[in-house]
C-alpha positions as CSV (number, residue, x, y, z in Angstrom):
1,X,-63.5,-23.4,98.5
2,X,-64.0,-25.0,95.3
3,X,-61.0,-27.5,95.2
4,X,-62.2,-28.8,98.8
5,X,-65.9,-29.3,98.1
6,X,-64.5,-31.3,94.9
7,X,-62.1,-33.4,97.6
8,X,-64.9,-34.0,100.0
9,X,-67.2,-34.8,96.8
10,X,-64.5,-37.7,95.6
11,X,-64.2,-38.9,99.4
12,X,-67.6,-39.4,99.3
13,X,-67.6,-41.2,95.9
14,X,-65.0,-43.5,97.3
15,X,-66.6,-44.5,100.4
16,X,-69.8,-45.5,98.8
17,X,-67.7,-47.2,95.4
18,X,-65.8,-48.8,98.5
19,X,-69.3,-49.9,100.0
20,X,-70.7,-51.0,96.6
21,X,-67.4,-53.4,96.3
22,X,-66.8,-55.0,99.8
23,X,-70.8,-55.9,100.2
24,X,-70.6,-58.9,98.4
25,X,-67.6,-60.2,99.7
26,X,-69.3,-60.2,103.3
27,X,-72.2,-61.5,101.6
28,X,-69.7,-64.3,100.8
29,X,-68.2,-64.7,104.0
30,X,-71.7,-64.6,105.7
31,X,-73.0,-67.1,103.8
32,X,-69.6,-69.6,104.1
33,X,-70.6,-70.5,107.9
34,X,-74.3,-70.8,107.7
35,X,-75.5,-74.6,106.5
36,X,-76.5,-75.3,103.1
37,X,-80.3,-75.2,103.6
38,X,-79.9,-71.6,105.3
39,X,-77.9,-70.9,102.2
40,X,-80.5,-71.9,100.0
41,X,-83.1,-70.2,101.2
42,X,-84.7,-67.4,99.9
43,X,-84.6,-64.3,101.8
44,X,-82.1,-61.9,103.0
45,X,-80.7,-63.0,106.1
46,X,-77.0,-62.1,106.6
47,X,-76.1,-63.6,109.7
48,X,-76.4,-67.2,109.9
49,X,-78.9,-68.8,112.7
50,X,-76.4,-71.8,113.1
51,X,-73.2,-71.0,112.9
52,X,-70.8,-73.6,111.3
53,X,-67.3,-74.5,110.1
54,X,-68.9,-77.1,107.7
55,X,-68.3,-76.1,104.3
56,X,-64.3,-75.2,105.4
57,X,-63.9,-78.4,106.8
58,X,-65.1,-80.0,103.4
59,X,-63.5,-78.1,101.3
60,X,-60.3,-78.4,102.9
61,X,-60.2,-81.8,103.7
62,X,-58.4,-83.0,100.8
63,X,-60.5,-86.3,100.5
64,X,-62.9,-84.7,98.8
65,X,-63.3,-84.1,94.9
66,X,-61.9,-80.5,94.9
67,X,-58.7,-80.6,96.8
68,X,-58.6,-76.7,97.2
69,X,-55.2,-77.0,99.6
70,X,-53.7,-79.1,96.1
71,X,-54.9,-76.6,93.9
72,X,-53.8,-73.6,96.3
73,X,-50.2,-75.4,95.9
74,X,-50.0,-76.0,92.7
75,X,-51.0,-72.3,91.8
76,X,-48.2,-71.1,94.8
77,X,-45.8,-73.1,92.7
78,X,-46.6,-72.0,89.4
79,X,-46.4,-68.2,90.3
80,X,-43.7,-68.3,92.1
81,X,-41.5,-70.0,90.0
82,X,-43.1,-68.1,87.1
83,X,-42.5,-64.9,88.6
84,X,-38.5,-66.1,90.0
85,X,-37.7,-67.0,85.6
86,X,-39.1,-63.7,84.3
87,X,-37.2,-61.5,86.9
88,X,-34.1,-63.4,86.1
89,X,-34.8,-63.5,82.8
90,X,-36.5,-60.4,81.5
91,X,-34.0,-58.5,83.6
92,X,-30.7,-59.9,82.3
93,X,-32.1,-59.1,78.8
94,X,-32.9,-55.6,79.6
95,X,-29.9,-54.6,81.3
96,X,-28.1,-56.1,77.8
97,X,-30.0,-54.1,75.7
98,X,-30.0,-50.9,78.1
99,X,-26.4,-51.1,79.4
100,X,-24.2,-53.0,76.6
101,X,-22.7,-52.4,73.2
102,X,-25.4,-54.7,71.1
103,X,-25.1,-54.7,67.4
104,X,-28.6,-54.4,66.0
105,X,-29.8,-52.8,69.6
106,X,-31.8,-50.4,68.2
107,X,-33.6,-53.3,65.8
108,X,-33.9,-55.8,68.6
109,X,-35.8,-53.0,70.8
110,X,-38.0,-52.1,67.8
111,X,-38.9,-55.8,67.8
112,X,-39.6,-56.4,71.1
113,X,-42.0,-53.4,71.4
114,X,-43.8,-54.7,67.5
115,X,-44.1,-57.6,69.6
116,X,-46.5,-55.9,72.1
117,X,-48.8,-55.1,69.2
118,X,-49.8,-58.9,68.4
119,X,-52.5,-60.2,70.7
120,X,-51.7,-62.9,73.3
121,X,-54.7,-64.9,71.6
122,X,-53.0,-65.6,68.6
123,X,-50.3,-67.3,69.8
124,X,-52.5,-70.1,71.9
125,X,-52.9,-72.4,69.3
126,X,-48.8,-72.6,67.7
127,X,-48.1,-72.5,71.6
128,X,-50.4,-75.6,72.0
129,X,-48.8,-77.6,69.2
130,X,-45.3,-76.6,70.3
131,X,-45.9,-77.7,73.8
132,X,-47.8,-81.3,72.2
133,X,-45.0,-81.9,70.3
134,X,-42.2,-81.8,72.7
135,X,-45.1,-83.8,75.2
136,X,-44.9,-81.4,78.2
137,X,-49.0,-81.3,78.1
138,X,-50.4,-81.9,81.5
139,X,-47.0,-80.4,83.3
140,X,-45.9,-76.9,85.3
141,X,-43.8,-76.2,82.2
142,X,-47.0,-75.4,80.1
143,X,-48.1,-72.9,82.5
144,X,-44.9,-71.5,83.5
145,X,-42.5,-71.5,80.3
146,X,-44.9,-69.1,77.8
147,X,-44.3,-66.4,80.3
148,X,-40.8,-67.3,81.1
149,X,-39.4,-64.7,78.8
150,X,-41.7,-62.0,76.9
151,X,-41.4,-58.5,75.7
152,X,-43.5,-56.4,77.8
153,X,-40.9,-57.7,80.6
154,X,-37.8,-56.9,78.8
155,X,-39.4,-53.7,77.7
């Protein structure tokens, strides 16, 4: 009697933690086809009075001074290719170190999970004057290749 009480006591916990999360992203969605007046009105209204495709068509227009399709793109690009070099990568290495005779295996693993120890922060700045020295600033490679091959993959 106990265990299901507890069950029905978490259910209820999710529905309203559930409720608590998806409120404000109908709030957003709501407030995406009303007009920017409505929008900035004060009150609580969350059905728009006029209903409009206004602030989709400008945002996704492209001639505008956030090209959200370009940015969508470019972050498609970057993860995906992103994602394609670590699985190549990361698993190649593992299966070397899991499957094969390696000398030093045991000292190469030990490394790669020290490696996990040292905060991703430190490494901005040398990874900033690597990447300014061999000019690749402004390019996919800077958001791509520091991810490429790491040791929490490998591990």
């Amino acid at each position: 009697m106990q265990s299901k009480m507890f069950k029905t006591f978490m259910v209820v916990v999710a529905i309203i933690l559930g409720i608590i999360f998806i409120i404000p992203i109908l709030w957003m969605l709501a407030t995406s086809f009303k007009t920017d007046q409505e929008a900035f009105t004060a009150g609580i209204k969350w059905l728009p009075e006029v209903f409009t495709l206004e602030n989709y068509q400008y945002s996704l227009a492209g001639d505008t001074d956030t090209p959200v399709l370009k940015w969508m793109g470019n972050s498609l690009f970057v993860g995906i290719t992103g994602t394609i070099i670590v699985l190549i990568v990361d698993t190649l290495a593992a299966y070397g170190l899991a499957r094969l005779d390696v000398p030093f295996k045991k000292l190469l693993i030990s490394i790669f999970i020290g490696s996990l120890t040292i905060p991703w922060v430190i490494t901005f700045l040398p990874l900033y004057m690597e990447f300014n020295a061999l000019g690749l600033l402004d390019t996919y490679a800077v958001l791509i290749l520091p991810y490429s091959a790491n040791a929490f993959g490998v591990f």
